[in-house]
DSSP file (Angstrom, degrees, kcal/mol; ACC not computed):
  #  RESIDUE AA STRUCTURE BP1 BP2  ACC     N-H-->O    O-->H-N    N-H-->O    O-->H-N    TCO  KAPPA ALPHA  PHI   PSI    X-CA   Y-CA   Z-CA
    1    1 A X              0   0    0      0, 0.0     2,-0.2     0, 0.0     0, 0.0   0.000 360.0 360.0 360.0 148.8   94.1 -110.5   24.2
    2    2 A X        -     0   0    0      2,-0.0     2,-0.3     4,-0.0     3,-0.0  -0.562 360.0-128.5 -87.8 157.1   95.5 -110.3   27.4
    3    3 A X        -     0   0    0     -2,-0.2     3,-0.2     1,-0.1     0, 0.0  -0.835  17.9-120.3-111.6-177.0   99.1 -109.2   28.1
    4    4 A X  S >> S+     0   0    0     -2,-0.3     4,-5.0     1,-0.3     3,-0.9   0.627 111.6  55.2 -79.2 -42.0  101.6 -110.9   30.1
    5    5 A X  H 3> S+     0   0    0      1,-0.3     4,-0.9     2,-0.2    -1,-0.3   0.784 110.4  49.8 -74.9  -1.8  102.1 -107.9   32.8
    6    6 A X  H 34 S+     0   0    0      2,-0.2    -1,-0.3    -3,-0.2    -2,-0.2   0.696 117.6  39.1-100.3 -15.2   98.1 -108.2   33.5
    7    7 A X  H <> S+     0   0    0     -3,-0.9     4,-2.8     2,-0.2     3,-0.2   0.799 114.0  56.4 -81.3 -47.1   98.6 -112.1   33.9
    8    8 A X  H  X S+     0   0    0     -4,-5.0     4,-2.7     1,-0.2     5,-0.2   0.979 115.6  35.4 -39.4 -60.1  101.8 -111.3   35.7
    9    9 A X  H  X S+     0   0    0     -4,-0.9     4,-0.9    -5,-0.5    -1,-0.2   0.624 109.6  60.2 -85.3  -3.2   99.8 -109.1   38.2
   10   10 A X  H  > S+     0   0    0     -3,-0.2     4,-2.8     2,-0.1     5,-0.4   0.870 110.0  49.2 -77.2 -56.6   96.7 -111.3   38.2
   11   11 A X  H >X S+     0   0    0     -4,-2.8     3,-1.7     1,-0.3     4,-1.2   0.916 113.6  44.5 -38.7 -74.9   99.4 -114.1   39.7
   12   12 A X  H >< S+     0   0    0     -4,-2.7     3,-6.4     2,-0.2    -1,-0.3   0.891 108.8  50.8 -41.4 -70.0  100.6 -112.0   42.0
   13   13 A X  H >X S+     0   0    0     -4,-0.9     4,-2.7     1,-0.3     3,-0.6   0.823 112.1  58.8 -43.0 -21.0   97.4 -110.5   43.5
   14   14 A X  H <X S+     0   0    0     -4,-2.8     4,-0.9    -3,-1.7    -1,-0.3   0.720 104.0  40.5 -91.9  -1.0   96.4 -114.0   43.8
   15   15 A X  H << S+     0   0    0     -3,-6.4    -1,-0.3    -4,-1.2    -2,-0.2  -0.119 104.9  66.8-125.0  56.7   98.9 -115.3   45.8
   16   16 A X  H <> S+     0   0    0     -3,-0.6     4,-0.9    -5,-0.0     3,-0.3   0.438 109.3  39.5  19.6 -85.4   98.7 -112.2   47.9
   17   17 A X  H  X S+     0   0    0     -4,-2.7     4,-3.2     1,-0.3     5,-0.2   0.853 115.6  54.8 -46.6 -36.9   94.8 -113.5   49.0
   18   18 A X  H >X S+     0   0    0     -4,-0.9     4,-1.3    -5,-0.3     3,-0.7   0.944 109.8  47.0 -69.3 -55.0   96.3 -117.1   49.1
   19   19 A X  H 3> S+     0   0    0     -3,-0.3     4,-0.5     1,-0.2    -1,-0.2   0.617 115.4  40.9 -20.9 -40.9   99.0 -115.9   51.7
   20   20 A X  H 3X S+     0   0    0     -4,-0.9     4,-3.6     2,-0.2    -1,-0.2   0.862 111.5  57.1 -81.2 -35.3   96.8 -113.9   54.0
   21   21 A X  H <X S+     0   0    0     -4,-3.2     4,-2.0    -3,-0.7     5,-0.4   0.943 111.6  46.9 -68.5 -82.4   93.9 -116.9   53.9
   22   22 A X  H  X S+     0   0    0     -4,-1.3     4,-0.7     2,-0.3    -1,-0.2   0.670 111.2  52.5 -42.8 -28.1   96.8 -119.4   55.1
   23   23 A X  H >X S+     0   0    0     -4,-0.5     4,-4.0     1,-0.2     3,-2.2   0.945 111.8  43.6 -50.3 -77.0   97.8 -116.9   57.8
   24   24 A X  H 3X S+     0   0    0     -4,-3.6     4,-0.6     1,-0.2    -2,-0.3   0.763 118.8  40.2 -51.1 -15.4   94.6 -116.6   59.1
   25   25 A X  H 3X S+     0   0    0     -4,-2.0     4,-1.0     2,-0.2    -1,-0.2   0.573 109.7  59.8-100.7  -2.9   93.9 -120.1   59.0
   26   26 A X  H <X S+     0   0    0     -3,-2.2     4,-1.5    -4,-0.7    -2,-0.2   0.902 112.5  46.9 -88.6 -58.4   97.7 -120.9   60.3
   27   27 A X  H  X S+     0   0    0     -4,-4.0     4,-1.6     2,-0.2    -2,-0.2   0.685 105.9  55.4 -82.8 -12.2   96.5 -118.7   63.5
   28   28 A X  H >X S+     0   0    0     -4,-0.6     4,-1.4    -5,-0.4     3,-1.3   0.974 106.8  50.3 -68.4 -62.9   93.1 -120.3   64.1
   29   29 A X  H 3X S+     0   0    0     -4,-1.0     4,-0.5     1,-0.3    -2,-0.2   0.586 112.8  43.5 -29.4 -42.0   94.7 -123.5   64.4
   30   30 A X  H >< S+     0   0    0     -4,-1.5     3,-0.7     2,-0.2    -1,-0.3   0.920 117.9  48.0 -74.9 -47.9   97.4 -122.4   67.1
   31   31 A X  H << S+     0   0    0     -4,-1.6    -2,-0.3    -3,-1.3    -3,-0.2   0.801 121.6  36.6 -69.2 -37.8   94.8 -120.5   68.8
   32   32 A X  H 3< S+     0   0    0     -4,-1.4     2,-0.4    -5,-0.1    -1,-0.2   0.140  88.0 108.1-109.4  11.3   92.5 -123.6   68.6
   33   33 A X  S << S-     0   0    0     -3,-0.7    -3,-0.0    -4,-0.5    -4,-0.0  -0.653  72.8 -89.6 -97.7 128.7   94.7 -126.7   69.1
   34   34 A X        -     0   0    0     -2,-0.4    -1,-0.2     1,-0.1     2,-0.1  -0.038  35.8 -98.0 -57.4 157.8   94.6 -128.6   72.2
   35   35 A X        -     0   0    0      1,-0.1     2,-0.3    22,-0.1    -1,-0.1  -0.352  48.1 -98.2 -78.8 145.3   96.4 -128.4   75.4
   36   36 A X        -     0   0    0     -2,-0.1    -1,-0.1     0, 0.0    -2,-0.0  -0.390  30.1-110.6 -48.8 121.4   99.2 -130.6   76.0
   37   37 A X        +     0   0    0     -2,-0.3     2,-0.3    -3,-0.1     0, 0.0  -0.266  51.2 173.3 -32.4 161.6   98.8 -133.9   78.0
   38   38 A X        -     0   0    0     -3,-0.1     2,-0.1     8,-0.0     3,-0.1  -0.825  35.2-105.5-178.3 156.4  100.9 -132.8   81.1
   39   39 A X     >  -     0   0    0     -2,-0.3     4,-0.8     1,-0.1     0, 0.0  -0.525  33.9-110.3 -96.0 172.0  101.3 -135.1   84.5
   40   40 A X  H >> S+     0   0    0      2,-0.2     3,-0.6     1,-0.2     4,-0.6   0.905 112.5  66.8 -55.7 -51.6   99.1 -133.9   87.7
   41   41 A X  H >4 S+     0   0    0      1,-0.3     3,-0.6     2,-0.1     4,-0.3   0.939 103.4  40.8 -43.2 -61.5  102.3 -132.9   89.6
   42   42 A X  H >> S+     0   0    0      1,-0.2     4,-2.9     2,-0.1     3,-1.0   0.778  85.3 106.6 -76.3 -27.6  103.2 -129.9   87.2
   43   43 A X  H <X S+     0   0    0     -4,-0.8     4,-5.6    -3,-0.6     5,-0.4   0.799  84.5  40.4 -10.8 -68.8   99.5 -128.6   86.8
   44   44 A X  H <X S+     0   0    0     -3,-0.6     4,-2.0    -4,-0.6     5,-0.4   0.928 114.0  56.9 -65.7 -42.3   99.8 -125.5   89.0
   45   45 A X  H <> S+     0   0    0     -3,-1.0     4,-2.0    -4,-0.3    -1,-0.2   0.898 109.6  43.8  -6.3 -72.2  103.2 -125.1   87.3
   46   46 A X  H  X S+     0   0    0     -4,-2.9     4,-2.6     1,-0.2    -2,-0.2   0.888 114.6  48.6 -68.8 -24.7  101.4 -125.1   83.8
   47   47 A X  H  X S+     0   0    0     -4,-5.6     4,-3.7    -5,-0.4     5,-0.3   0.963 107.4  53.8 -70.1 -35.7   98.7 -122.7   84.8
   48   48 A X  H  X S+     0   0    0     -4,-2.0     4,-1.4    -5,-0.4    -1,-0.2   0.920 118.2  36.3 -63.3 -41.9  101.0 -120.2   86.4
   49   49 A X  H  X S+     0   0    0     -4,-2.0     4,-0.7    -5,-0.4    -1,-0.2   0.976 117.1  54.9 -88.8 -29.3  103.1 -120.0   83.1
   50   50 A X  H  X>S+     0   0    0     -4,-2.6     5,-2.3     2,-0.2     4,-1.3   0.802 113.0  42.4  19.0 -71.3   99.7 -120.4   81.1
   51   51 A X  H  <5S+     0   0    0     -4,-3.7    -2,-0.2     1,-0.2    -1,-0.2   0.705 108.0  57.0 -79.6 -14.1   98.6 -117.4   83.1
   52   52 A X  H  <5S+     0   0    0     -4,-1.4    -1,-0.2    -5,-0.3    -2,-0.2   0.752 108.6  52.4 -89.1 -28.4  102.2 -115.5   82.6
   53   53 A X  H  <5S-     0   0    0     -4,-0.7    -2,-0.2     2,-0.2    -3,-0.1   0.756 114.4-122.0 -88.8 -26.3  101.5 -115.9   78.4
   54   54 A X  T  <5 +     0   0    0     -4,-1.3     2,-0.4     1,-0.3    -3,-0.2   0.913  61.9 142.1  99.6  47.8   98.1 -114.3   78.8
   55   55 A X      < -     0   0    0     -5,-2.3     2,-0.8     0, 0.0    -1,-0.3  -0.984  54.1-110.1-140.5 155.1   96.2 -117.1   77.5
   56   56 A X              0   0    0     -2,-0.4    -5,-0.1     1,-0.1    -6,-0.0  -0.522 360.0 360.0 -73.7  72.0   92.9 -118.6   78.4
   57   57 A X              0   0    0     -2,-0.8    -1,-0.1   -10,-0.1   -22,-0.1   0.777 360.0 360.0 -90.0 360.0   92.9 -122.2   80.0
């Protein structure tokens, strides 16, 4: 029979994996979520601050 501190530490290790998967899938999503709608006017605006975050448009 199992004991409780090896069910205890199955629990845990499992919500470890379940923590890290939801990171990583929390950061694809920010990394992979479309740009904001934005008017013409402000374009060069958004690229300049775009280019000041270091990120790819």
């Amino acid at each position: 029979m199992v004991r409780q501190s090896e069910l205890q530490f199955a629990k845990m290790i499992a919500g470890a994996v379940a923590a890290v998967f939801a990171a990583i899938i929390y950061n694809r999503w920010l990394l992979e979520k479309p740009l904001p709608a934005i008017p013409v006017q402000s374009w060069d605006k958004y690229v300049e601050q775009q280019k000041k975050a270091g990120r790819d448009i």
